[in-house]
N, C-alpha and C positions, 0 to 999 in steps of 0.2 A: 196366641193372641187372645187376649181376654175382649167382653163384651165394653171394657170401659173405652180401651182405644176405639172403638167404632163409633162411641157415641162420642170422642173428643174429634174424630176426622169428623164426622156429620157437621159439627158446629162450623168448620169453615165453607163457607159455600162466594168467598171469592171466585174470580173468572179467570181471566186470564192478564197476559201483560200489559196489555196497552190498557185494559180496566185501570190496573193498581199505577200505572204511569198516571194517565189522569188523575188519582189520588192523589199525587206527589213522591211515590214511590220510584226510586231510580235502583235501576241494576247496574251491580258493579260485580266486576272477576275476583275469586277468592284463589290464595295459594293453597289453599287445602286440601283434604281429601273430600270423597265423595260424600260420606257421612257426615259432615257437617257444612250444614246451612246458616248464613250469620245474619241476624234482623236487628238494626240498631235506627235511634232517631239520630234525625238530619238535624240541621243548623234552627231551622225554620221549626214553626210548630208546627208545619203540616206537612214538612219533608222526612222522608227514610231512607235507608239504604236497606236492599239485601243482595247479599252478595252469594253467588254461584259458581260453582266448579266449571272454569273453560269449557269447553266440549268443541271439537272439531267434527264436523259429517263432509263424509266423501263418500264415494261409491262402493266403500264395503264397511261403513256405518253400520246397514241393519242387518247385515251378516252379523256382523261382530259382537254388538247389541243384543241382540237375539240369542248367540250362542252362551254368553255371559249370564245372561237369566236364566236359561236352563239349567248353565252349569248350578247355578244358585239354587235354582229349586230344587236339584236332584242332589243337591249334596248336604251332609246332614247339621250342618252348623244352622244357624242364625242369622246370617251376616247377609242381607238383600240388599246390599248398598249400590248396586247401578240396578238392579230394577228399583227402587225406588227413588234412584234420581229420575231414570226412564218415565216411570209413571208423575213425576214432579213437573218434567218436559212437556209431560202429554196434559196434565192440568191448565200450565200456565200460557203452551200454543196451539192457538184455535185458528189463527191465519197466518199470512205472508205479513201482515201485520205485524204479529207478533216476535215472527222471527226478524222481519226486520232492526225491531226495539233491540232484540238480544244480542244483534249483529253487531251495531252502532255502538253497544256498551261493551264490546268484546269480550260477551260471555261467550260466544259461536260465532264458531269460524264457519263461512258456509266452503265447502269447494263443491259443491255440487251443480251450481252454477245459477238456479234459480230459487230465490224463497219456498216457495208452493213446495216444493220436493223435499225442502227439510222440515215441510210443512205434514206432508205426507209422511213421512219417515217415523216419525213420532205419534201422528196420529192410527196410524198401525200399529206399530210395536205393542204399543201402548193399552190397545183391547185384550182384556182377559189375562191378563198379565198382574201375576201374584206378589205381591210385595209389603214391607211391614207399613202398614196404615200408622205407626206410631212414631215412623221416623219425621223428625225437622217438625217435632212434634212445638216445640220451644218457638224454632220462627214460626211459624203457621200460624201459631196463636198472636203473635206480636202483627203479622201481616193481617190477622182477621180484628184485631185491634184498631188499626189505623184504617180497615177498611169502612168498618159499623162508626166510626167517628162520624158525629154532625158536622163538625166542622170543616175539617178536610171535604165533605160532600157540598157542603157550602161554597165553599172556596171553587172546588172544581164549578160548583152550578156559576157561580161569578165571572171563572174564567170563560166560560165558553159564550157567556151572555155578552159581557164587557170588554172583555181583552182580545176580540177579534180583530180588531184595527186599533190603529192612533186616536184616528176619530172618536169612539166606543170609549176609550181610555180618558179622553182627554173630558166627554158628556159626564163619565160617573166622576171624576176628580171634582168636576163643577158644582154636579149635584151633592156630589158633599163640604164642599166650603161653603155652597148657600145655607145648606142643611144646620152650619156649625154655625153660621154667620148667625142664622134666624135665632137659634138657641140664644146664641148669647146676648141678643139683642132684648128678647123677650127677659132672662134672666133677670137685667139689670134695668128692664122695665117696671119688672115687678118687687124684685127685694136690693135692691140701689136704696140708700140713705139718702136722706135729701140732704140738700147742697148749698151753699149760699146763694145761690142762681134761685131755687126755687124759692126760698126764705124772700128774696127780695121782690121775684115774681109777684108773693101775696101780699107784700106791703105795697108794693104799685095799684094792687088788684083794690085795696082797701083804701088807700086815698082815695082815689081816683071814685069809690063811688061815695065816700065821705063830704069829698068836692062835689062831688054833682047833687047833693043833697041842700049843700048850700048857696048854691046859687038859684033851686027853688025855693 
């Protein structure tokens, strides 16, 4: 591993799931293998997908996890593809939170019984644990992309200000029809062509003190 890949890992300092959810980032299950991670845009400008290999935890998970990175490390190829999903896991959950998000998107299967435990399970494994810094190197940068976006951080600061209730929703909808209202109003205040209403305006305005000249 050269000194470039550490310096392109360093650049992403996303968090975890429910961070890049609040982005507008949705996970979805991929049929792939474990070496590839897919990061594409959503519909929306501020929507993504990235998609993830299933992963199922039950009670000999981190057996089985654990003995798989060894085998990895101790053997002489290249190939760190479940430690660096492992360490991928351990990046992206930081709570029952998290695992929850991954639950719902049937990236993980829990049978463990409770969130916390495959919350645990991952946050173990996951210390010290050797693996290629340069892998899902392509998403990473597409997910560190849509995270450093202003906009998408905009959008999130909106939703959470705004889109809490009906009510909230219904105040900013208001406040920008007035918003549009007032604009246009003022626009055609100012650069509006005059009209035959106004033309007749100043000839009223101009008799009227014509006439009153003459009757002093």
């Amino acid at each position: 591993m050269n000194d470039n890949s550490h310096v392109e890992e360093y650049k992403c300092n996303f968090r975890n799931v429910s961070e890049l959810v609040d982005l507008g980032i949705h996970f979805k299950p991929s049929d792939t293998r474990l070496a590839h991670i897919e990061f594409s845009r959503g519909w929306w400008w501020f929507s993504a997908i990235v998609k993830l290999p299933p992963i199922v935890v039950d009670d000999s998970s981190r057996a089985k996890l654990l003995n798989l990175a060894a085998y990895e490390t101790c053997s002489r190829g290249d190939d760190l593809s479940v430690s660096s999903y492992i360490a991928l896991l351990d990046y992206l959950i930081d709570n029952t939170d998290d695992v929850k998000l991954l639950r719902k998107a049937w990236v993980l299967r829990n049978d463990l019984g409770s969130d916390k435990e495959v919350s645990d399970v991952f946050n173990e494994i996951g210390n010290d644990l050797l693996y290629d810094v340069r892998a899902y190197m392509k998403a990473k940068n597409g997910i560190q992309s849509h995270f450093e976006c202003w906009s998408n951080r905009l959008f999130s600061q909106l939703k959470h200000e705004y889109f809490k209730s009906p009510w909230a929703i219904f105040a900013l909808l208001g406040a920008l029809i007035a918003l549009f209202l007032t604009g246009v109003q003022t626009y055609y205040t100012i650069w509006s062509p005059k009209g035959t209403c106004d033309e007749l305006c100043i000839f009223l305005k101009m008799n009227h003190h014509y006439n009153k000249h003459l009757r002093v």
